[in-house]
N, C-alpha and C positions, 0 to 999 in steps of 0.2 A: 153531573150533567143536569142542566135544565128543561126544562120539556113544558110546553104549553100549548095552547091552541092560538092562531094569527086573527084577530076581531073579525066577524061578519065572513069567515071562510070556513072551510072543510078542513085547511092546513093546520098542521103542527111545525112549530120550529123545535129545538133542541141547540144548545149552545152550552160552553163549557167556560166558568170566568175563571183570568188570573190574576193576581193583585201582586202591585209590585209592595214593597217595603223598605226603603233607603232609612239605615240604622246600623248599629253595630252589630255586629254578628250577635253575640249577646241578647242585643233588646230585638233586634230581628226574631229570633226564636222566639223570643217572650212572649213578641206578636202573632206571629203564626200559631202559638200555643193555644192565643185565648180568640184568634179566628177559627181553629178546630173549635173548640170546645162551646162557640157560639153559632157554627154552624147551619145547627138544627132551628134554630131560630131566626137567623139571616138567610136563609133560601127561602124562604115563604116571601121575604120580604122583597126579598129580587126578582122574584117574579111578576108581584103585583106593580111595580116597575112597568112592565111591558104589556099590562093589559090596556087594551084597546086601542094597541100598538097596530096599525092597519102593515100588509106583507110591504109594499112599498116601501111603508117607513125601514121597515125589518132587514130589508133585500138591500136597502141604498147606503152607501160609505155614510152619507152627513147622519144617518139614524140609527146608524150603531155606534158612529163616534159619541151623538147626543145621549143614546141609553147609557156609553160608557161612564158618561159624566157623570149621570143622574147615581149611575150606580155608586159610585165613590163619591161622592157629595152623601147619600145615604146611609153609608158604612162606616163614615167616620160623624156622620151626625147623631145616627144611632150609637156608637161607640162612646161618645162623647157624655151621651145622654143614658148609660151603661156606667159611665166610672172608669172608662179608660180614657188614655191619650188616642185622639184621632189621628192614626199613624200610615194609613192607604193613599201611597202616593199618585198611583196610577192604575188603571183597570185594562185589561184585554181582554176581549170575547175572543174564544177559539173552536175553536170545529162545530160553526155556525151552519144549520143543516134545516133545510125546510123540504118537508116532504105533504 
């Protein structure tokens, strides 16, 4: 789960990503293995993603779709720039929660 504060508010959001992977069972695993294992290093960076993200953008379908993108464009640019194959076909935000 991610957790941040919404720009120039009092709010926190929290949201959970899933990343999809179109591959062989095989090299599926392979990848999911070496998104565990880089993790701890890829959450910091999906966060800074969404700073200065205003709630508006955060609240509306067109600026979760656009975080979505930014996030997988990110993940396999970093991966890319990492030594892997840039393998993240698709991104979902899920149990997206602003309090």
């Amino acid at each position: 789960t991610l957790v941040g504060n919404i720009s120039d508010t009092n709010q926190l959001f929290s949201f959970n990503v899933a990343l999809t992977v179109y591959d062989t069972k095989l090299a599926a695993n392979s990848s999911m293995d070496i998104l565990a294992e880089l993790e701890l290093q890829l959450t910091p960076m999906i966060l800074d993603l969404t700073v200065g993200m205003r709630a508006e953008t955060l609240l509306s379908k067109e600026g979760r779709e656009a975080l979505k993108l930014r996030i997988k464009n990110m993940l396999n640019e970093t991966l890319a720039k990492w030594g892997h194959d840039p393998f993240v076909r698709s991104v979902d935000i899920t149990s997206f929660i602003v309090t």
